[in-house]
C-alpha positions, 0 to 999 in steps of 0.5 A: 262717154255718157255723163248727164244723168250717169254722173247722178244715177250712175248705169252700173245698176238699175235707177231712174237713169233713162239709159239705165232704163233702157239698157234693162228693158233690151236686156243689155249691160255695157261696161261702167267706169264709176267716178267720185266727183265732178270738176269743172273751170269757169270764169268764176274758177276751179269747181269741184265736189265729190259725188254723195249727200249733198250736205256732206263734206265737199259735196255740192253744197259746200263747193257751192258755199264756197265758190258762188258769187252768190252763196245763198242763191246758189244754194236755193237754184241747186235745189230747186234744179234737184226738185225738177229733176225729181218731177223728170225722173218720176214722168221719165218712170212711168213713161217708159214702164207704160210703153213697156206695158204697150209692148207686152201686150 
C-alpha cells in the first residue's frame, strides 16, 4: 500500500504524483484501489474527511473546522501546506521531465 501523494493525486492516471511519474516513463501500470477519504485517531480524537474540493461538504476544511483545537490556525497551516506542496509538485515536474530529456538524448 503506497498513500502520501497517492491519497492526493491518486495512480490510476497520469498527474504530479512521483510514482505516478515514474510508473509513466517505465511504461508500467499496477493496479489501484481508489478511496473516498481519509481517517485517523489522535489525542484530540476521530479525524476524518472525504477526499474532493477542500471547501466541500466533509471535506478537510470542515473536519478541521470542526475537530481543531484551533479552528482558524488549522485552517491557515493546511493552506499553507497545500501551498508547499504546490512548489514540490512543480520542481518534482520538471526534474523528472529534465531527466527524462537526459535519457533520450
Amino acid at each position: 500500500m503506497q498513500v502520501g501523494p497517492s491519497i492526493w493525486e491518486g495512480l490510476d492516471r497520469p498527474c504530479d504524483n512521483p510514482l505516478r511519474m515514474v510508473l509513466d516513463v517505465l511504461e508500467e501500470e499496477v493496479p489501484v484501489k481508489a478511496y473516498d477519504g481519509w481517517s485517523m485517531w489522535t489525542e484530540e480524537g476521530h479525524w476524518r474527511y472525504k477526499f474532493g474540493p477542500i471547501d466541500a461538504p466533509g471535506g478537510v476544511i470542515e473536519m478541521l473546522k470542526g475537530n481543531a483545537s484551533s479552528p482558524e490556525a488549522a485552517v491557515k497551516e493546511w493552506n499553507e501546506l497545500q501551498d508547499s506542496l504546490a512548489v514540490l509538485s512543480e520542481v518534482l515536474t520538471v526534474t523528472l521531465y529534465l531527466a527524462t530529456l537526459l535519457e533520450t538524448h
